[in-house]
C-alpha positions as CSV (number, residue, x, y, z in Angstrom):
1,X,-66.6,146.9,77.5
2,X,-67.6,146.0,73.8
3,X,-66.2,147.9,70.5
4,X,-66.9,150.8,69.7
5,X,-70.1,151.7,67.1
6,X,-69.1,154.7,65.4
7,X,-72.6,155.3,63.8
8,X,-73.4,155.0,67.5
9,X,-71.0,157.5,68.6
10,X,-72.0,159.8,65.8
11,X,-75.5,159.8,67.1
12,X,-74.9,160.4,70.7
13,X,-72.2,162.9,70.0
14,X,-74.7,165.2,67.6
15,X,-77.2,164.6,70.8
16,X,-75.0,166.1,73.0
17,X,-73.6,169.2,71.3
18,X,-77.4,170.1,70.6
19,X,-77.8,169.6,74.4
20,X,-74.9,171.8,75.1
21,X,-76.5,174.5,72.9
22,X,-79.4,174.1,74.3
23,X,-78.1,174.6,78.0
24,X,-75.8,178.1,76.6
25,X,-79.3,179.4,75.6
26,X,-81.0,177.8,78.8
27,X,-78.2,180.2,80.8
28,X,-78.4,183.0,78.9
29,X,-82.3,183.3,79.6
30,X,-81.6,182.0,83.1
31,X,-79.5,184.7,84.1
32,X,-81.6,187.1,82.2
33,X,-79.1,188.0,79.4
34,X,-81.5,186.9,76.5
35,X,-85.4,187.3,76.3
36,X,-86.1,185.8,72.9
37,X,-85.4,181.8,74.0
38,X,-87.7,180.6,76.7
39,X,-87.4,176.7,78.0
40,X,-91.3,176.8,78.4
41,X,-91.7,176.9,74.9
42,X,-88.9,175.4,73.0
43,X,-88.4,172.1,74.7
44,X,-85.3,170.0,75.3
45,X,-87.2,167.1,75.1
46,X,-86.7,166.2,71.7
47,X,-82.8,166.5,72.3
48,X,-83.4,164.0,75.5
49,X,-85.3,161.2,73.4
50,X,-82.4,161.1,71.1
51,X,-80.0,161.0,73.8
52,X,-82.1,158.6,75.7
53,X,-83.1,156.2,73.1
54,X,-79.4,155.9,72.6
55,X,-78.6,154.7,75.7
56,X,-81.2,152.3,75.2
57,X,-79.7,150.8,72.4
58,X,-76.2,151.4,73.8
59,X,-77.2,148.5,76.6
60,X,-77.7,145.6,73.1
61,X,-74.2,146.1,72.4
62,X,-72.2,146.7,75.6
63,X,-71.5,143.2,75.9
64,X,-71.8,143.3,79.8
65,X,-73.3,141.2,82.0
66,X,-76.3,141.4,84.4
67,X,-73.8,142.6,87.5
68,X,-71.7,144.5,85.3
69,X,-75.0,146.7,83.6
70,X,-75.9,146.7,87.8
71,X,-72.7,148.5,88.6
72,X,-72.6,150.9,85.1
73,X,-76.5,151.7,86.4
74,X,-75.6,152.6,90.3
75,X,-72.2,154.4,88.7
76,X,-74.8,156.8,86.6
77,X,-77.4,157.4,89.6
78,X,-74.1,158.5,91.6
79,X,-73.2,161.1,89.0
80,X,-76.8,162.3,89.4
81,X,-76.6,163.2,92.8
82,X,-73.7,164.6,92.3
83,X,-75.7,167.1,89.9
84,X,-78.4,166.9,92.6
85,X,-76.0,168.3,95.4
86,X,-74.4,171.0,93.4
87,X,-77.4,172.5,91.7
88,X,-79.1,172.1,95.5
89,X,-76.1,174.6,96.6
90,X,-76.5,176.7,93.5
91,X,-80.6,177.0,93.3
92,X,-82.4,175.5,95.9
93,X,-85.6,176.8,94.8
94,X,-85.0,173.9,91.9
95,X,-82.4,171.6,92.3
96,X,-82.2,168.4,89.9
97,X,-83.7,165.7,92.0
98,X,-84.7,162.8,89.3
99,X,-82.3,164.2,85.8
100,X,-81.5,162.4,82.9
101,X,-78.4,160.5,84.7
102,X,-80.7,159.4,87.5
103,X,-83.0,158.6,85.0
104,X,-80.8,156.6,82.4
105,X,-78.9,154.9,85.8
106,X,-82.3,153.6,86.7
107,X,-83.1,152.4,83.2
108,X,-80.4,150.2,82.8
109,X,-80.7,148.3,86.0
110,X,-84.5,148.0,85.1
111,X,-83.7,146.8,81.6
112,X,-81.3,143.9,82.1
113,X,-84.5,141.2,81.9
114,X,-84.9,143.0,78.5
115,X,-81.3,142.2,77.5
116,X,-81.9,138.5,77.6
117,X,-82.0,137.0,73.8
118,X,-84.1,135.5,74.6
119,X,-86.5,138.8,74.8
120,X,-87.6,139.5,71.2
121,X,-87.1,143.1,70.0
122,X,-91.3,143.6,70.3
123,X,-91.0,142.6,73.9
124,X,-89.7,146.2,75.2
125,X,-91.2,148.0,71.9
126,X,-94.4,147.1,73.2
127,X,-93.6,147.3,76.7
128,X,-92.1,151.0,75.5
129,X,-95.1,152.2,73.9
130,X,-97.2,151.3,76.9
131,X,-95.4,153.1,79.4
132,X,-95.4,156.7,77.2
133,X,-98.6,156.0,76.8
134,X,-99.4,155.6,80.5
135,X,-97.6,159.2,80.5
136,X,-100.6,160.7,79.2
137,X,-102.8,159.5,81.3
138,X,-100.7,160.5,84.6
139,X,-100.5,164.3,83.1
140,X,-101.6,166.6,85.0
141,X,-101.9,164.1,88.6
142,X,-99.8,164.8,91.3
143,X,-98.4,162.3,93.8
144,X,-95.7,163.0,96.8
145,X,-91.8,163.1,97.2
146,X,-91.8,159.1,96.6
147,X,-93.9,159.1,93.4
148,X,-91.7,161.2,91.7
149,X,-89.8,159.2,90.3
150,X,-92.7,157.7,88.4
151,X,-93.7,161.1,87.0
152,X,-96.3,162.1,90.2
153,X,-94.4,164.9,91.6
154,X,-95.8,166.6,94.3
155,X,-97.6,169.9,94.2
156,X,-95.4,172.6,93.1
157,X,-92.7,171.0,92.3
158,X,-90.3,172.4,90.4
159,X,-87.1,171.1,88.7
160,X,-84.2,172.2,86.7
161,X,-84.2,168.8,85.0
162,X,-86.9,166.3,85.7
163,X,-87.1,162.7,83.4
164,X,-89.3,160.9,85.3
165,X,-89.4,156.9,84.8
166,X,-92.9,157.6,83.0
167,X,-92.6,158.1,79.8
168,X,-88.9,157.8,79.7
169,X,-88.1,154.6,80.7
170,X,-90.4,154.0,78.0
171,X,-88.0,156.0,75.4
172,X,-84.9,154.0,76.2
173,X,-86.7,150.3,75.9
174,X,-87.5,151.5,72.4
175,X,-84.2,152.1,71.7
176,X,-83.0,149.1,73.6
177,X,-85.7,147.3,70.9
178,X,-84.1,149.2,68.2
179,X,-80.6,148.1,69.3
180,X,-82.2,144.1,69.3
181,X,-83.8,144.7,65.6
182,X,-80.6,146.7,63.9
183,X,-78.1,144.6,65.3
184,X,-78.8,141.2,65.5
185,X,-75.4,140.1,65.0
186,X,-73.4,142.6,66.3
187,X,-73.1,144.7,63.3
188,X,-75.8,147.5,62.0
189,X,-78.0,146.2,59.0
190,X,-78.6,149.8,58.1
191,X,-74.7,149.8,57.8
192,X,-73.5,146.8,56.1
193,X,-71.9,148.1,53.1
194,X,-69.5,150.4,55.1
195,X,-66.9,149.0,57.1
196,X,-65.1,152.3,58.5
197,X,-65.6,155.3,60.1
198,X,-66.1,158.1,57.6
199,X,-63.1,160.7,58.5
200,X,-66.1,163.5,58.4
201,X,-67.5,162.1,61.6
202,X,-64.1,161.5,64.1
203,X,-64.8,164.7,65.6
204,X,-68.5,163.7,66.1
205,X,-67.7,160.4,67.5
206,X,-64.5,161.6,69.9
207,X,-67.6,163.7,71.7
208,X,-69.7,160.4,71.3
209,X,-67.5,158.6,73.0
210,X,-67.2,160.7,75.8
211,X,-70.3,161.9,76.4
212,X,-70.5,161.7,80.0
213,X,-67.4,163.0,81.1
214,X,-68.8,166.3,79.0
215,X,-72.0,166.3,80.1
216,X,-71.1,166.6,84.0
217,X,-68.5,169.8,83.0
218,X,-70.6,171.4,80.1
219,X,-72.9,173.7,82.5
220,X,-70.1,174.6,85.1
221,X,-68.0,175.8,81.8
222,X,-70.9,177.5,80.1
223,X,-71.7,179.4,83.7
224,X,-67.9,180.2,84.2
225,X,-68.1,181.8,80.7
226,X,-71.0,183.7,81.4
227,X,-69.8,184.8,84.7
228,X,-66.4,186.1,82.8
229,X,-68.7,187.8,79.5
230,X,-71.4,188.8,81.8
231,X,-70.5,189.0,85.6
232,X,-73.0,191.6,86.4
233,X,-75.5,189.9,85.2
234,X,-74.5,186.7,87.4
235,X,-73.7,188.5,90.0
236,X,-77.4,190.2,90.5
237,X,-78.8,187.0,90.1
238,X,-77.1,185.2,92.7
239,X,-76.7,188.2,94.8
């Protein structure tokens, strides 16, 4: 594993605890406890680029080889069907069948030609742009069970969290191009006069650093607390 990037940390931490708040209002409107947030129309999705684009640049300075990004990439997809069994269990009528970790596990393991110095950091910009791009032309097609991992999802499908390939893939090579064109050598040139971690941003970067560990026991914790602050409002749901 390479050193630690604390700007890098600070970024994916901020990511995450907008995503946790996000999901606490996500539950409260799920379980019908608020009526003034509604997913439809205030997205998440700006929250995922941020978090996804991170993990894109994430890859430039992990300092691990082709096999080692492979594993990292099948370790990911494995925590997403872990989320894929459990919210199967929990809602059926929506389980997570291509999320964010299945999305970001994929991703790496298709990015690794990208990683090559080789690549220039236009290479997956362009390669980026093209693929959200192609996004808008696949809106509003539908495909079958296999496609949907390219963003054609079968009629009527519906999902609790659904980042298909298409555009997203596209979201983490630009930040894997970011990663080539802000650190060239190793070190950020946005950053260059300062050398340490700000003490402001260690408890940003202590969630940045263990962002996935937190992001598979965020929703379990935000529905136990529900469930204690609001059980009969849990209970008629599941019931």
């Amino acid at each position: 594993m390479g050193e630690r990037y604390y700007e890098v940390d600070a970024v994916r931490g901020i990511a995450l605890i907008f995503m946790v708040l996000y999901h606490i209002l996500f539950c409260l409107y799920f379980f019908g406890i608020i009526d003034w947030f509604n997913p439809s129309v205030v997205s998440g999705a700006p929250i995922a680029s941020v978090f996804i684009l991170v993990a894109g640049l994430s890859l430039v300075l992990a300092n691990r080889k082709p096999l080692g990004l492979a594993k990292r990439g099948i370790e990911l997809i494995a925590f997403g069907m872990i989320i894929t069994a459990v919210t199967w269990i929990v809602y059926p009528h929506g389980f997570v069948v291509f999320g964010i970790l299945h999305m970001i596990g994929v991703g790496t393991i298709l990015s690794i030609p990208f990683l090559s110095e080789k690549v220039k950091w236009y290479i997956p910009a362009v390669f980026g742009i093209l693929i959200i791009d192609l996004s808008f032309f696949l809106e509003g097609h539908t495909g079958s069970l296999l496609l949907l991992p390219f963003g054609l999802p079968y009629a009527g499908f519906v999902s609790l969290d659904y980042e298909p390939l298409i555009p997203w893939f596209g979201v983490m090579l630009l930040g894997l191009a970011c990663g080539k064109l802000l650190y060239p050598s190793g070190r950020c040139r946005l950053l260059s006069g300062l050398s340490s971690m700000p003490s402001l941003l260690r408890p940003i970067c202590f969630v940045g650093r263990h962002t996935l560990i937190i992001y598979m026991l965020h929703v379990p914790v935000i529905i136990l607390m529900v469930f204690l602050l609001f059980p009969d409002a849990v209970l008629s749901f599941l019931f």
